[in-house]
C-alpha positions in Angstrom: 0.0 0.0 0.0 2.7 2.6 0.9 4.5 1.8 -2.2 1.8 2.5 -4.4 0.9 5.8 -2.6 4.2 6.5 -3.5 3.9 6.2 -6.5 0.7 8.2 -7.1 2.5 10.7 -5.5 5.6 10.9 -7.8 3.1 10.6 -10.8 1.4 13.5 -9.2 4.3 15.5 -9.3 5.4 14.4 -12.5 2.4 15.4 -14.1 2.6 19.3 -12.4 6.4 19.5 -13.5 8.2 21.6 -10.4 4.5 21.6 -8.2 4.1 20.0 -5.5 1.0 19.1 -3.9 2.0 19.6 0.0 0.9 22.0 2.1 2.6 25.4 0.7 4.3 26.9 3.5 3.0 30.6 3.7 6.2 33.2 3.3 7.3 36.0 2.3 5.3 39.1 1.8 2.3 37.3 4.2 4.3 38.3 7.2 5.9 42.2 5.9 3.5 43.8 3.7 0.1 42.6 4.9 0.9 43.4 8.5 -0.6 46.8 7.9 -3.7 45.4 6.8 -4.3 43.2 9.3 -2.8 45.7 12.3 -5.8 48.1 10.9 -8.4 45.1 10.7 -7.2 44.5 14.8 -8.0 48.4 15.1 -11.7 48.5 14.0 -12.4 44.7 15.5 -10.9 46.3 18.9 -13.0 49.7 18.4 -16.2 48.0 17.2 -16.1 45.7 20.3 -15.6 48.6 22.8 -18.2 50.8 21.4 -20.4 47.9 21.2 -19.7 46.6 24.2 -20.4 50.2 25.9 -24.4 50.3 23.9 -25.1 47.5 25.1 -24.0 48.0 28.9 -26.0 51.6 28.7 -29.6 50.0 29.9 -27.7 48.1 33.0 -25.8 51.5 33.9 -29.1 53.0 34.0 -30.9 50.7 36.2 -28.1 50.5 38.6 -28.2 54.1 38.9 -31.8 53.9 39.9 -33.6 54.4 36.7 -36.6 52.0 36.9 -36.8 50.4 32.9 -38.9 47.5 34.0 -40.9 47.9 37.3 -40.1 44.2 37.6 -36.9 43.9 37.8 -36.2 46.6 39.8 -32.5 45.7 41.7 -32.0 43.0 38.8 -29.4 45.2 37.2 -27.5 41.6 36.3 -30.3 40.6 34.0 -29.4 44.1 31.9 -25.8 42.9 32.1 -26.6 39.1 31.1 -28.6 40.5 28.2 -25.8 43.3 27.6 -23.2 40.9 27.1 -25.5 38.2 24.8 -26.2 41.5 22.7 -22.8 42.5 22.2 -21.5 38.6 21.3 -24.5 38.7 18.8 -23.7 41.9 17.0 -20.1 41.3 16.9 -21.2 37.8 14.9 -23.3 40.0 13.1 -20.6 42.3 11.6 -18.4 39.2 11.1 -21.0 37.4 8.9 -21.2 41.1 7.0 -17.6 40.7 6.7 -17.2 43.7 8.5 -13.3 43.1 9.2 -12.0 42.1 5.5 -9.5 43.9 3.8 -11.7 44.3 0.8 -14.6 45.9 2.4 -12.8 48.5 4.2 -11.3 52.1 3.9 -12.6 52.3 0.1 -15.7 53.5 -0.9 -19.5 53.3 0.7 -19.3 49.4 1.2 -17.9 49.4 4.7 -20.8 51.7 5.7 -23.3 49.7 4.1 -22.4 47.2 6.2 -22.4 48.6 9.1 -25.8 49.7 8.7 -26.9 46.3 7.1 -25.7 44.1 10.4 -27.5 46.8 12.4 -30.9 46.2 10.8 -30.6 41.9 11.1 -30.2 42.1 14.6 -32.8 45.3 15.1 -35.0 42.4 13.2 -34.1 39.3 15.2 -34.5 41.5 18.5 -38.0 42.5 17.5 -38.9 38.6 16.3 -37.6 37.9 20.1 -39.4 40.0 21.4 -42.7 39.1 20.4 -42.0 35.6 20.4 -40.8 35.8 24.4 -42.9 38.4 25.6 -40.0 39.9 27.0 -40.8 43.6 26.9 -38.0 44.5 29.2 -35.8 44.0 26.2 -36.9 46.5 24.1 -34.8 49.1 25.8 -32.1 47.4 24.5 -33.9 48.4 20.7 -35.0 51.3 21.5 -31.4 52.7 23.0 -28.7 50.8 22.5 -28.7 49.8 18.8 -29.3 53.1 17.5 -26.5 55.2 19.8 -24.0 52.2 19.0 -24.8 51.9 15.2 -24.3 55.5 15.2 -20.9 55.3 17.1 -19.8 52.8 15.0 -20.2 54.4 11.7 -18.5 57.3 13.4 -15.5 55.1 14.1 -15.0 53.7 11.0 -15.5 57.3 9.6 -12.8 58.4 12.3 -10.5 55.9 11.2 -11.1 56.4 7.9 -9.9 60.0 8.3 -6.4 58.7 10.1 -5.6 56.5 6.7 -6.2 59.6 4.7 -3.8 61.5 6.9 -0.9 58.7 6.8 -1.8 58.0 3.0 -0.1 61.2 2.3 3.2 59.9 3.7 2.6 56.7 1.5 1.0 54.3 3.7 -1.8 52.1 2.1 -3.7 49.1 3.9 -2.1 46.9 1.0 0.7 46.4 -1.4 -0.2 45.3 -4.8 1.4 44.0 -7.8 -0.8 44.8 -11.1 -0.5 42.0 -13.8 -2.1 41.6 -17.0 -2.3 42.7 -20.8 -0.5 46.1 -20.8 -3.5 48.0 -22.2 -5.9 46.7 -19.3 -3.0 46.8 -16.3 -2.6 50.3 -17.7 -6.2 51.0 -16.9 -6.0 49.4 -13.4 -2.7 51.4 -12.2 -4.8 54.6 -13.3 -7.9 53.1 -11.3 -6.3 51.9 -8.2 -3.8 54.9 -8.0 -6.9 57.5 -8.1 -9.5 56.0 -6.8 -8.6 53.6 -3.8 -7.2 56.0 -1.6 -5.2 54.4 1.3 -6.5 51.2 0.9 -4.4 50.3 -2.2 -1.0 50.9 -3.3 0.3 49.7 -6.9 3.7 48.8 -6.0 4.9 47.5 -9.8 3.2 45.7 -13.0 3.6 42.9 -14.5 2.6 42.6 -18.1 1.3 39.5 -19.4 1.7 39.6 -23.5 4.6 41.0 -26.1 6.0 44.4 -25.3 4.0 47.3 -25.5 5.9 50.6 -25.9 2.5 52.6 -25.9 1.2 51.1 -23.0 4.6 51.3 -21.2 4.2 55.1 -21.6 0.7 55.4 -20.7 1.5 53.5 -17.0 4.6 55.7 -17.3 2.3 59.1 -17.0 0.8 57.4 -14.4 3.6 56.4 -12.1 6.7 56.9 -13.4 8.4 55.7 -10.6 6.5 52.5 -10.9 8.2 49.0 -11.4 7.5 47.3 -14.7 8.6 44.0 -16.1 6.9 41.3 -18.4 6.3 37.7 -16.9 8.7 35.1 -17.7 7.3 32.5 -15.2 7.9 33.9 -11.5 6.0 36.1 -10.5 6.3 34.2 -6.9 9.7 36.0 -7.4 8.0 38.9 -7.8 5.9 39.4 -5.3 8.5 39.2 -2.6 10.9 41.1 -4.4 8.4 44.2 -4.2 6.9 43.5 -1.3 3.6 42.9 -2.4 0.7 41.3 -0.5 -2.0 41.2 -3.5 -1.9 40.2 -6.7 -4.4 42.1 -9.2 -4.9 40.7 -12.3 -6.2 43.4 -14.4 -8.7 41.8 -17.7 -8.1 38.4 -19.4 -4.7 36.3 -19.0 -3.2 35.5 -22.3 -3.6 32.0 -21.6 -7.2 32.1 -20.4 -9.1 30.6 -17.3 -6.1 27.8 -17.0 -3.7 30.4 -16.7 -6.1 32.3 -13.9 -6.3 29.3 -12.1 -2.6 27.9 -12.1 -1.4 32.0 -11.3 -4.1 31.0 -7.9 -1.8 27.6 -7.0 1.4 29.6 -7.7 0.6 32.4 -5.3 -0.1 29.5 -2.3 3.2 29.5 -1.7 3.8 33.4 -0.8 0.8 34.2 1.1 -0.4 36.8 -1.3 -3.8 37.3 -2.1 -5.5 36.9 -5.7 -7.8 40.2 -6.9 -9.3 39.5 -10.2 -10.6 43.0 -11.4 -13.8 42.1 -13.4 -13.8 43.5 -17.5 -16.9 44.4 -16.7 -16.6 48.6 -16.0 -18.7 51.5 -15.3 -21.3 49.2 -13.6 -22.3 49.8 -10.3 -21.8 46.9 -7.2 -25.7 47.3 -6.8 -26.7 46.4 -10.7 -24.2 43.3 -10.4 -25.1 39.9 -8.5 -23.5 36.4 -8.6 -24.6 33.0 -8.9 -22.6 29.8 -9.0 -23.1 27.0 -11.6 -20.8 24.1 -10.7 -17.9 26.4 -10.0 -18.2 28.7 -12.7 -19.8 32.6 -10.9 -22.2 33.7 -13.2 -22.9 37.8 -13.4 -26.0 39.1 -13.3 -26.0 42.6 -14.5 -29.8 44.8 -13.9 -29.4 46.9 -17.1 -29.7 50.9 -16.9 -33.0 52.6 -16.6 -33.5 55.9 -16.8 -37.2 56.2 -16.4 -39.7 55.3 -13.6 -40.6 55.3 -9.6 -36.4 56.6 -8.7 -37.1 59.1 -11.4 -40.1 60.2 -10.3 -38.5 60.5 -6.7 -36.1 62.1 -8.3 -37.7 64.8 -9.5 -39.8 65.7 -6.4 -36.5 65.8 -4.4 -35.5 68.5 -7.4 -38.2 70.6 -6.4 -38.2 70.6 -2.3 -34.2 71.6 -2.4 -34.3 74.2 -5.2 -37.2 75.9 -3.7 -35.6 75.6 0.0 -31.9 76.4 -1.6 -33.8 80.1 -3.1 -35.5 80.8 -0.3 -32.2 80.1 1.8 -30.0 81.7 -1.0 -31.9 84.8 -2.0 -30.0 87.3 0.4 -26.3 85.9 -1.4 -28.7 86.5 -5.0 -29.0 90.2 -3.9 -25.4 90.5 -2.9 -23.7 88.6 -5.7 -26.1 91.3 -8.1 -25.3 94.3 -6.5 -21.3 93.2 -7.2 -22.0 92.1 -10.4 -23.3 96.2 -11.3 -21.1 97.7 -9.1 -18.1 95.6 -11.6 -18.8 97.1 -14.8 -22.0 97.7 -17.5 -24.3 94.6 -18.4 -26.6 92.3 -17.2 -26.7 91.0 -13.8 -27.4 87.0 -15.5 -26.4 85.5 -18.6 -29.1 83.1 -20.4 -27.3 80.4 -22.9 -29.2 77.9 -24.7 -27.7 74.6 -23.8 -28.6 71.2 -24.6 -30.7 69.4 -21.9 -32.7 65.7 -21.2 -32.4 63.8 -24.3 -30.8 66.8 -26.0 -33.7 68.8 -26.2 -33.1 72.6 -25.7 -33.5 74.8 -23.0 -32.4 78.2 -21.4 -29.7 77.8 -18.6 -29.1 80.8 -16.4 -26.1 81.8 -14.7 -24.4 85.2 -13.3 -22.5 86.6 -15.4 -18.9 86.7 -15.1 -17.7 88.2 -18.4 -17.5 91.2 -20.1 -20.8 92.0 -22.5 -18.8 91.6 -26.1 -17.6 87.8 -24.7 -18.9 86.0 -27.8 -17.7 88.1 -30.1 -14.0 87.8 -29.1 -14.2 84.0 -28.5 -13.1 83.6 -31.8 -9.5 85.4 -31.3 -9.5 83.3 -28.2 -9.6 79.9 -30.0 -6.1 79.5 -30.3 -5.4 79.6 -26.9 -7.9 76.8 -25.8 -6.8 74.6 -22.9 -10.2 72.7 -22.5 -10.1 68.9 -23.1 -11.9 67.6 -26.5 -14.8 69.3 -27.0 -14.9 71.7 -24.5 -13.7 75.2 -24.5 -11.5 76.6 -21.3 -8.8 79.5 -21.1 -7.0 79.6 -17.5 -6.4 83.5 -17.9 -9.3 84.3 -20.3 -9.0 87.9 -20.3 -13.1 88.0 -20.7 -13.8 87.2 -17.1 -14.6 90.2 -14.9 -12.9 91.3 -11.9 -15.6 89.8 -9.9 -15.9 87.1 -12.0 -13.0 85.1 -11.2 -13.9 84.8 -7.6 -17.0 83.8 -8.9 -15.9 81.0 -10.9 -13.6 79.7 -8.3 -16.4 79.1 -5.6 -18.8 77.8 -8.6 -21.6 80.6 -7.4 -21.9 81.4 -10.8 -24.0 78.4 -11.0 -26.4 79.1 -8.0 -29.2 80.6 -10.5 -29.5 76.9 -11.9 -31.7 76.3 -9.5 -34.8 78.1 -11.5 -33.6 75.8 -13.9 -34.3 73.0 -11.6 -37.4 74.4 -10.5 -38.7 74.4 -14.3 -38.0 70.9 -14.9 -34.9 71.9 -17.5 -31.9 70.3 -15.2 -32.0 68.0 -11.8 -29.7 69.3 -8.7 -27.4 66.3 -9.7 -26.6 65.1 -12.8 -24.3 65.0 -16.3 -22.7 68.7 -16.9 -25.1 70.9 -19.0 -23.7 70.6 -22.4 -23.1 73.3 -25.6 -24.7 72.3 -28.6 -21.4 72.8 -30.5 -19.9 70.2 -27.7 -23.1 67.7 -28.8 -22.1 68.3 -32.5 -19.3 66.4 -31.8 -20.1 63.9 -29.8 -19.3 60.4 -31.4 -21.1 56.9 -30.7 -21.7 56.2 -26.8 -20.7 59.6 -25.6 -24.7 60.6 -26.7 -25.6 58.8 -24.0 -24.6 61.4 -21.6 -27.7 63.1 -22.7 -30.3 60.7 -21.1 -30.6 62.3 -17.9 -31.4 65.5 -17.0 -28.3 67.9 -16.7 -27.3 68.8 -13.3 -26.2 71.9 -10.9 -23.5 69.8 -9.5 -22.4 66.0 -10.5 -19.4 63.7 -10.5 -17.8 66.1 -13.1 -18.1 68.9 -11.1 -16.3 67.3 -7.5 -13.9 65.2 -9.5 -11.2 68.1 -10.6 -13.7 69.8 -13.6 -11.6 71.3 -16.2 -8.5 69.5 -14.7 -9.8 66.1 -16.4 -9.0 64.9 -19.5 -12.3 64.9 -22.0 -11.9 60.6 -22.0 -12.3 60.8 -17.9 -15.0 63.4 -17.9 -16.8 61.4 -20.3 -16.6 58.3 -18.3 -17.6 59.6 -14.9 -20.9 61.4 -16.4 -21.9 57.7 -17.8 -21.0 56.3 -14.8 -23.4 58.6 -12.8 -26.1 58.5 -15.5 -26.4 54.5 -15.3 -25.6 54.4 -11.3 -27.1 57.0 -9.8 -28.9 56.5 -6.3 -30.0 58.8 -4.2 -27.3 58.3 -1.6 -24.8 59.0 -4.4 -26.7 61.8 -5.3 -26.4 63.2 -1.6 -22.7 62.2 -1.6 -22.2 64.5 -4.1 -24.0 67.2 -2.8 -21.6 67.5 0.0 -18.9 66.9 -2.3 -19.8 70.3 -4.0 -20.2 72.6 -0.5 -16.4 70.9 0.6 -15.3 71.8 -3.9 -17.0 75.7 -3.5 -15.1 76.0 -0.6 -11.6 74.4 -2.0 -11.7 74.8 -5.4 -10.4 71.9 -7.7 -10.6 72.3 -11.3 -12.9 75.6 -11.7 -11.9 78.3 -14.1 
């Protein structure tokens, strides 16, 4: 017997050429690089336990200090601390099953907060199911007090130590090292991703290109990083990984040699402890339009196509009406203000009218102060030349147009603050796409059109993601994103996005 599973082993081996199938010993980068990771995941388990823990002890604190909660157990502050402690075991297992201490759904994004708030309502339910199942009344003190104030101090913690990653981030720290690999065009667009977007959570720490050499994508991860690590794979990338120190492996689109290749990278990185990220093709969809099911091993997506009618429309548009109306009435004394500087600055009218091209690219009259001089379309022919807007658009720095007060006005976007009579009509929403020029629309080309199915907004992703700082590719691509994903808690996002932008401009010219 021990001879022939000797032999099954050697032909095992054999069969695998230099793998082995024992137990891969877990090296390397598992012990260096992911120690921040997991040192931060220690954090929030340690600070979601003591805030926790401190909810649930509030209803025995008040009985012991004489507040009566139940006339029936008056004295019994130990049945408050029995209770307490099952209550704080239960939400703890709550958050875990949530995967509320993952690397993955942490320090990035809304996810973490979603979760937060998600566990929070399970156990709100199970309490109240207990409750009327047990007759025990006495607990609901516990619903009533405790989950509320301790969701609330959780989501402030994670916000709180979300804030001390974005104040080490700037010295270079990130939760986790990563090493992109993949065909250069797609690892290119993953560098430019991961460095923008994932704030302290990732860090691209070198590429690996998978495919012949390509000088053009070379340069374009260049612009990116040019400090960044780049090599082609000739077989080790174990070697890799602990040479820079990485703890995740990204693979960025399709491998050249397909699924097999996906799945063999997987057994390779067993041996270093690094963890696999496989960055879907599938962009510019939101997590909530996306769900998974699993057919014999093979994850199926399921992807809820854009709508851009119905109910969340009609929502929609009745929050457009309560905040322009309330942002008016609030505004109205900055109106008079802003107008009296405006005629005080030199001759013309106090707002400029401009036909631009709204829902489905139908016309309509945007108004705006005005922050130019009253011959501004007639010279913006001499001004072509000196155009420094991306693609279509039009955008001087130092356009000598702009009044005195205009340039302040510009900067802190209250130029815009008249839209709201837009909104008020119906023309624009107070979030949405970037109002565009019918010369812009003229040359639109194949999906950028769609930017036109919503309503133009106020404010939008455009507006709080650097403005005329982006290039017209990346403006393009975040007013899609926001017209096939929009929610109304992205819609609020934004909305405080833009007061934090008026008040630190980014962008606005």
């Amino acid at each position: 017997m021990s001879q022939i599973s000797s032999r099954l082993r050697e032909e095992r081996v054999s069969s695998l050429g230099t793998w082995t199938l024992a137990r891969p010993s877990i090296i390397g980068v598992a012990g260096t690089a992911g120690a921040k990771g997991r040192a931060y995941l220690r954090r929030l388990f340690g600070t979601d336990l003591l805030v926790i823990a401190l909810a649930s002890s509030l209803p025995a604190i008040a009985q012991a200090q004489g507040s009566l909660l139940h006339p029936q157990l008056a004295g019994s502050t130990h049945y408050y601390v029995l209770a307490g402690l099952v209550l704080t075991a239960a939400w703890m297992i709550s958050l875990r099953s949530f995967k509320a201490h993952c690397l993955g759904s942490v320090a990035v994004g809304m996810q973490e907060y979603k979760i937060m708030v998600y566990s929070g309502l399970v156990l709100a339910g199970f309490m109240g199911v207990l409750i009327v199942l047990t007759g025990q009344e006495s607990l609901k003190i516990f619903l009533l007090l405790s989950l509320p104030l301790g969701l609330s101090a959780l989501l402030t913690g994670r916000w709180t130590w979300r804030q001390w990653l974005g104040w080490r981030s700037r010295s270079g720290y990130a939760l986790s090292n990563v090493l992109v690999y993949g065909q250069p065009d797609d690892a290119g667009f993953a560098v430019r991703q991961i460095s923008k977007k994932s704030g302290p959570a990732y860090r691209v720490v070198g590429v690996l290109m998978d495919g012949a050499p390509n000088l053009e994508a070379e340069r374009a991860i260049r612009k990116a990083d040019p400090t960044l690590p780049l090599a082609y794979d000739t077989g080790g990338i174990e070697q890799e990984v602990n040479r820079l120190h990485a703890d995740s492996v990204v693979v960025a689109g399709p491998l050249a040699g397909g699924n097999e290749a996906l799945q063999q990278l997987g057994w390779k990185l067993e041996s270093s402890g690094a963890k696999l990220i496989v960055a879907s093709s599938l962009i510019g969809v939101a997590s909530r339009r996306v769900r998974t099911s699993p057919v014999d091993g093979m994850p199926l997506l399921h992807v809820e196509l854009a709508k851009f009618t119905g109910a969340r429309y009609f929502f929609k548009r009745g929050f457009d009406i309560v905040f322009s109306v309330l942002a008016l009435l609030a505004l109205s004394p900055v109106f008079l203000v802003i107008a009296l500087l405006i005629r005080r600055d030199g001759p013309g009218k106090v707002f400029y009218v401009q036909e631009r091209a709204g829902q489905d690219g139908r016309p309509f009259k945007m108004i705006k102060f005005r922050t130019m001089v009253q011959d501004a379309e007639a010279r913006l022919a001499a001004l072509q030349k000196l155009n420094q807007g991306a693609g279509p658009l039009f955008k001087v720095k130092d356009d000598p147009r702009i009044t005195r007060c205009g340039h302040w006005l510009r900067k802190h976007s209250l130029d815009e603050l008249p839209q709201f009579v837009n909104v008020l009509r119906g023309d624009m929403s107070v979030v949405g796409p970037r109002p565009a020029l019918f010369t812009e629309v003229e040359s639109y080309e194949g999906h950028t059109r769609r930017r036109l199915l919503p309503k133009p907004g106020v404010t939008g992703l455009w507006q709080v993601s650097g403005r005329s700082n982006l290039e017209w590719k990346e403006s393009v691509r975040l007013d899609l994103y926001y017209a096939e994903n929009w929610t109304v808690l992205s819609d609020l996002r934004i909305i405080w996005r833009t007061l934090r932008v008026m008040i630190e401009p980014d962008g606005a010219y």
